[in-house]
VEXKOL-637005 format. One record per residue (C-alpha): x, y, z; residue number from 1; chain; residue in three letters. Coordinates in steps of 0.1 Angstrom, whole numbers. Layout:
! residues N
{{X Y Z} NUM A ALA},
...
This chain:
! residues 258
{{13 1029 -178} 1 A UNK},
{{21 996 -187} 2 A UNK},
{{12 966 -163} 3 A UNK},
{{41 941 -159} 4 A UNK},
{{28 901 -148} 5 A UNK},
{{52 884 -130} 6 A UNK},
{{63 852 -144} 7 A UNK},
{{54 821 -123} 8 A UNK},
{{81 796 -126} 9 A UNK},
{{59 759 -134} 10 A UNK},
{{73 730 -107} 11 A UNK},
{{86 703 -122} 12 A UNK},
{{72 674 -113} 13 A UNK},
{{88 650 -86} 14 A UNK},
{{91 617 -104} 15 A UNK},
{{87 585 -81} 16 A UNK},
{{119 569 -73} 17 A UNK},
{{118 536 -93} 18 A UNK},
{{114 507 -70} 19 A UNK},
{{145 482 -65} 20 A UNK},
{{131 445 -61} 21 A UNK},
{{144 428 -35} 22 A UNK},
{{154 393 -35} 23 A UNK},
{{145 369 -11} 24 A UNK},
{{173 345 -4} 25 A UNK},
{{153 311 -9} 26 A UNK},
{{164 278 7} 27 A UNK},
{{179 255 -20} 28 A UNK},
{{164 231 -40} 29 A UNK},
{{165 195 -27} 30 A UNK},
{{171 176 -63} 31 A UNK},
{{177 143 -50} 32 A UNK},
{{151 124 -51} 33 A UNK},
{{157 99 -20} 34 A UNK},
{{164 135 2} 35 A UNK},
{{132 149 -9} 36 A UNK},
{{114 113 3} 37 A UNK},
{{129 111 36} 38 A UNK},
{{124 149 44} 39 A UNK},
{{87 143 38} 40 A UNK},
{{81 112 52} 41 A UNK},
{{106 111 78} 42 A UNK},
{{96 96 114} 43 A UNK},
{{89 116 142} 44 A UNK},
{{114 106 173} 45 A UNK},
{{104 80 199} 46 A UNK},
{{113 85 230} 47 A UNK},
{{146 65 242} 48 A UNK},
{{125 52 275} 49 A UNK},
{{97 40 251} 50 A UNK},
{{115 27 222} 51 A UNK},
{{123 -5 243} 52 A UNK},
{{84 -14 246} 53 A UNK},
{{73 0 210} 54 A UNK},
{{103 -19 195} 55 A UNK},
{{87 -55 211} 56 A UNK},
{{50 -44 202} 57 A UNK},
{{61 -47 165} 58 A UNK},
{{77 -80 169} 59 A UNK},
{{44 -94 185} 60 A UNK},
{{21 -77 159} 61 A UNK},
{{43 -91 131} 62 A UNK},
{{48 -120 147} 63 A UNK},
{{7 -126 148} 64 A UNK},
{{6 -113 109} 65 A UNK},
{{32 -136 90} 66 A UNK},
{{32 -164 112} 67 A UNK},
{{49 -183 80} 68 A UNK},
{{76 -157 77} 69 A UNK},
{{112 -175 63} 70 A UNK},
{{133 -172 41} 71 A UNK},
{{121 -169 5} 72 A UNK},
{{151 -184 -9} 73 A UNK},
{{149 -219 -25} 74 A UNK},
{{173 -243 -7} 75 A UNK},
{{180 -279 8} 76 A UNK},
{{220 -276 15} 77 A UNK},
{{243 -253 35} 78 A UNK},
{{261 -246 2} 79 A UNK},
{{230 -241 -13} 80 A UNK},
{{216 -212 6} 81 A UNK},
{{250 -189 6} 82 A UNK},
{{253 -197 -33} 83 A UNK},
{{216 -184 -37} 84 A UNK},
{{227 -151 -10} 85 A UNK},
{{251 -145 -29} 86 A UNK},
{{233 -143 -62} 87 A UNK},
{{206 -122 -43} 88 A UNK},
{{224 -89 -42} 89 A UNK},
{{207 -67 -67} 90 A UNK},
{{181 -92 -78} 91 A UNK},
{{146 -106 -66} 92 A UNK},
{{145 -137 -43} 93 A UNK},
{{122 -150 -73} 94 A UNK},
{{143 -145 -98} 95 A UNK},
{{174 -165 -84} 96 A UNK},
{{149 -193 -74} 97 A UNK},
{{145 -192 -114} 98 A UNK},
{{182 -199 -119} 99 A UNK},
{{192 -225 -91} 100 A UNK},
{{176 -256 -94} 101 A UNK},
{{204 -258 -133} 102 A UNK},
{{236 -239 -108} 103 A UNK},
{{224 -267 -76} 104 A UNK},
{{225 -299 -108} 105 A UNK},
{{254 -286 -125} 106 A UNK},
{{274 -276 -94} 107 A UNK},
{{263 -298 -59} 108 A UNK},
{{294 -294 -43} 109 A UNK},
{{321 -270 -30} 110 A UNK},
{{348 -290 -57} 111 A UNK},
{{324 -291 -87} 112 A UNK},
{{321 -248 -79} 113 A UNK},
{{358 -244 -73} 114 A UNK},
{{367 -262 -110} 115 A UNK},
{{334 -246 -127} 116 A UNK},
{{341 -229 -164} 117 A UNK},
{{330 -192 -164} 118 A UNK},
{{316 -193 -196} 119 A UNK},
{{289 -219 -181} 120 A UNK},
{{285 -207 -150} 121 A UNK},
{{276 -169 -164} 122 A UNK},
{{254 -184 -187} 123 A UNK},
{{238 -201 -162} 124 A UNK},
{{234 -170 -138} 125 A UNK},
{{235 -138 -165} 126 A UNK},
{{198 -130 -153} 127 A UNK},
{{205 -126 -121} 128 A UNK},
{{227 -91 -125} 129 A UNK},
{{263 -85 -124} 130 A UNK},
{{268 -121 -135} 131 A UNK},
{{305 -116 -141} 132 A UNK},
{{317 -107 -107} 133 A UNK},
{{296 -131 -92} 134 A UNK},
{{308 -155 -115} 135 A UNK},
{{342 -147 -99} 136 A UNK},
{{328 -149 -65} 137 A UNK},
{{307 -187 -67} 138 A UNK},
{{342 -198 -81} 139 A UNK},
{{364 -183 -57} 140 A UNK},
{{340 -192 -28} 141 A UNK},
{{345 -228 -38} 142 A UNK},
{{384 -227 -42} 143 A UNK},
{{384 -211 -4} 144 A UNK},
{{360 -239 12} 145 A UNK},
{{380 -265 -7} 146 A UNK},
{{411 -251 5} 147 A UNK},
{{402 -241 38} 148 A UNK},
{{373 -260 50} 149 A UNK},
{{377 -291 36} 150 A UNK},
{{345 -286 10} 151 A UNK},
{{322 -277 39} 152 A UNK},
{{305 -241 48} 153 A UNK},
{{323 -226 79} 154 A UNK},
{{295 -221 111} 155 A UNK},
{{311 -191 122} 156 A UNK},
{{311 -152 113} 157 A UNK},
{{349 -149 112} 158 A UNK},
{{356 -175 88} 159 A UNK},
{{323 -168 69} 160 A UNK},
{{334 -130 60} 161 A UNK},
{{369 -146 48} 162 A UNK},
{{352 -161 19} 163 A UNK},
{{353 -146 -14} 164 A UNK},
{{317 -128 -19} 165 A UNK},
{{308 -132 14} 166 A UNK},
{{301 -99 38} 167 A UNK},
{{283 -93 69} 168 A UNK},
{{248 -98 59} 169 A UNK},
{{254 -128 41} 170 A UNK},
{{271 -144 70} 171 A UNK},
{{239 -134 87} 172 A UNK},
{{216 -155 64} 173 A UNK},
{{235 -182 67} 174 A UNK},
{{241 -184 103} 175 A UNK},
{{205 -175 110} 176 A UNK},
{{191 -201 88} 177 A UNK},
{{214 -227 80} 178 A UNK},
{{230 -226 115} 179 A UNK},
{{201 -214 140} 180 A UNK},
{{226 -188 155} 181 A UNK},
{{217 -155 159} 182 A UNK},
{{249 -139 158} 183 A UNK},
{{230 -100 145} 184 A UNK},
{{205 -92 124} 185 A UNK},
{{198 -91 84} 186 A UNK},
{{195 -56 71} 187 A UNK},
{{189 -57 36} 188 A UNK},
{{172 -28 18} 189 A UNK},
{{135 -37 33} 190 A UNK},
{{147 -40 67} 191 A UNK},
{{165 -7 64} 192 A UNK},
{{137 12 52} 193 A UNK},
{{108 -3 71} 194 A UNK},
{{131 4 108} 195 A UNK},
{{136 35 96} 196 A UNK},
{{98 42 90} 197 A UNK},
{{87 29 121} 198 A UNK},
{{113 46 142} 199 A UNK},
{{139 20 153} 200 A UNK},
{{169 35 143} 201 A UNK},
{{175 70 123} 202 A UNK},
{{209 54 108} 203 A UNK},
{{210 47 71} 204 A UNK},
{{247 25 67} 205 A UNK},
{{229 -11 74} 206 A UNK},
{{259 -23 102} 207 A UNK},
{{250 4 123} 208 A UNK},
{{211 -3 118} 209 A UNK},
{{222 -35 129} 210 A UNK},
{{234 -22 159} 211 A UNK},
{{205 -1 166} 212 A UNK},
{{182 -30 166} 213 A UNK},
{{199 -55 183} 214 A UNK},
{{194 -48 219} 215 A UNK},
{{159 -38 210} 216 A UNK},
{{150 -77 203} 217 A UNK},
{{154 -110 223} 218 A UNK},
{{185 -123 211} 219 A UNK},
{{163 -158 198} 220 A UNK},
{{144 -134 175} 221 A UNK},
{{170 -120 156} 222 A UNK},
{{168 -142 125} 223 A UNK},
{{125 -139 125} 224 A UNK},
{{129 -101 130} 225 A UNK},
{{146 -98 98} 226 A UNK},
{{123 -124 81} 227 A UNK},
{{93 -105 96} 228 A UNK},
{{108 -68 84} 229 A UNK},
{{110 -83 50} 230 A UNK},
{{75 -101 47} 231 A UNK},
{{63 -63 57} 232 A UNK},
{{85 -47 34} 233 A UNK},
{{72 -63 2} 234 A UNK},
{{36 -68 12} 235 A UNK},
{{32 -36 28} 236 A UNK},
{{56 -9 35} 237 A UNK},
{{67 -12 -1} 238 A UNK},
{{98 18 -12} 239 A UNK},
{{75 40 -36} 240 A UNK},
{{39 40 -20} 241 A UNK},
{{33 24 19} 242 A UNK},
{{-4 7 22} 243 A UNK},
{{-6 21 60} 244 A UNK},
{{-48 20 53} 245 A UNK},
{{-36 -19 54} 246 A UNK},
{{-9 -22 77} 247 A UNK},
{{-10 -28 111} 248 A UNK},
{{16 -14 127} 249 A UNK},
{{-2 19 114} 250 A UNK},
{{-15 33 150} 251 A UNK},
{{20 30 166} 252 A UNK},
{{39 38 135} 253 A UNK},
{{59 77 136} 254 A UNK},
{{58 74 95} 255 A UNK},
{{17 66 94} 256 A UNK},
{{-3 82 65} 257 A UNK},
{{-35 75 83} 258 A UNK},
């Protein structure tokens, strides 16, 4: 008799379902540069009932530290200091102090401005930046005095913004210094950025900075504040690297290092 062996089927076997990755949804990159700055060194918030007493502690500390702060614009005339403003924008207070003493000679007076060749006058500014359209705006500043003001520089932010090259912070400079009247308060980029730092005002357009800081200071310091902002901002709180180890507004400051 013949013995029969039952077949035993062989179990295939059970392959591992292949893994699906998942992807993590992953905040976007911040490319801009300036973002990526303020996100990492952005103030902490002061509180609203103690901004009032931190905002007068860094007058008086600045106050004590740059006791000589001024303007570092070269100047003996009314005329004088708006035509050096006005060559400031987008250049170095030392650099335009290179180029007036030949502009002051060559062109002393509203008239002498008004009736100025181009050709000279951009020669005679081209290192300060942009020296067409502030070509333009030293002559038409000139024509509008002439015209208007009878040669002389207008005390008053009204007429002052009328003139051709003239805006808001200008009009400060010149009213501030020129004038002694604190009509509001200088934000160029230095006071911008070193308010911002030390938690005075979150805004970045410079008129509402302005607003933020003027009812934190006496009205009679409105002119040093800026002055004393500025002194900080290029010996201190400089754009790319802040020497907090030095400063010393660093143990009430909300942007401190140290």
């Amino acid at each position: 008799m013949k013995r029969t062996t039952a077949k035993v089927k062989k179990r295939r076997p059970v392959l591992a379902k292949p893994k699906v990755a998942v992807r993590v949804a992953r905040k976007p990159r911040v490319t801009n540069l300036r973002a990526r700055l303020q996100r990492k060194t952005a103030p902490r918030r002061i509180a609203k009932n103690s901004i009032g007493p931190h905002a007068l502690e860094v007058l008086s500390r600045l106050r004590r530290e740059y006791p000589d702060a001024r303007t570092e614009l070269d100047y003996q005339t009314t005329l004088q200091l708006l035509m050096a403003t006005i060559l400031s924008a987008q250049c170095t207070d030392r650099r335009v102090n290179m180029v007036t003493p030949l502009l002051f000679q060559t062109f002393p007076t509203a008239a002498s401005l008004a009736d100025a060749p181009p050709e000279k006058l951009e020669e005679i500014i081209k290192s300060t930046g942009f020296f067409r359209n502030k070509t333009k705006s030293l002559i038409g500043l000139g024509k509008a005095l002439v015209e208007r003001h009878n040669g002389e520089v207008p005390d008053s932010m009204d007429a002052l913004v009328k003139l051709p090259g003239v805006g808001r912070k200008t009009a400060n400079v010149v009213l501030g210094n020129a004038f002694g009247k604190n009509v509001g308060i200088v934000v160029d980029t230095h006071v911008a950025r070193v308010s911002h730092r030390l938690g005075l005002t979150r805004e970045t357009d410079p008129v509402k900075i302005e607003q933020d800081l003027m009812p934190l200071f006496p009205r009679d310091d409105w002119a040093l504040l800026a002055h004393l902002l500025i002194f900080h901002g290029r010996r201190v709180c400089e754009a790319r690297r802040p020497k907090c180890e030095l400063c010393v507004l660093n143990d009430i400051c909300p942007a401190s290092r140290v």
